[in-house]
N, C-alpha and C positions, 0 to 999 in steps of 0.2 A: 688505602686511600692515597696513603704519599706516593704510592707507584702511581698512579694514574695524574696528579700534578704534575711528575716528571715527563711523563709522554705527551701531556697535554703543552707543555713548557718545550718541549723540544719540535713537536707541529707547529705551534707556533712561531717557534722559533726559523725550522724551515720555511713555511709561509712567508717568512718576512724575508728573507734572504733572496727567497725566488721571484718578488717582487721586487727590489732592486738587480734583477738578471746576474745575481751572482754565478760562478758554476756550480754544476753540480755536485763536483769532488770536494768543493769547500763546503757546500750546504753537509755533504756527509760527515764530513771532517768534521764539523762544527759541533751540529747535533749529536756526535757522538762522544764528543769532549764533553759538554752538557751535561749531557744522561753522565756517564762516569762520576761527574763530578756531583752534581744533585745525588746520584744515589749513595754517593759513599757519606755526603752531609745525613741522608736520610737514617741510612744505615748506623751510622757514628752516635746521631743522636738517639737512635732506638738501644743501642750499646748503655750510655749514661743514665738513661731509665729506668735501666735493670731487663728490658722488653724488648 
């Protein structure tokens, strides 16, 4: 379920960028830093769970 937050978080996160007419290569850029970053918190925290 946390995987589908993170892509839900990163569409969004496109969405919003494209609507201020950013470019493209930054919407990529961005949303990929995002993802990176959310999964490895996701990841990180499933580690301290023991899960």
């Amino acid at each position: 379920m946390a995987t589908l937050g993170v892509i839900g978080i990163g569409a969004a996160l496109g969405a919003i960028l494209d609507s201020q007419d950013v470019d493209g290569w930054i919407i990529g850029f961005g949303v990929s830093v995002e993802t990176l970053l959310l999964t490895a918190l996701v990841w990180s925290a499933g580690e301290r769970e023991g899960g």
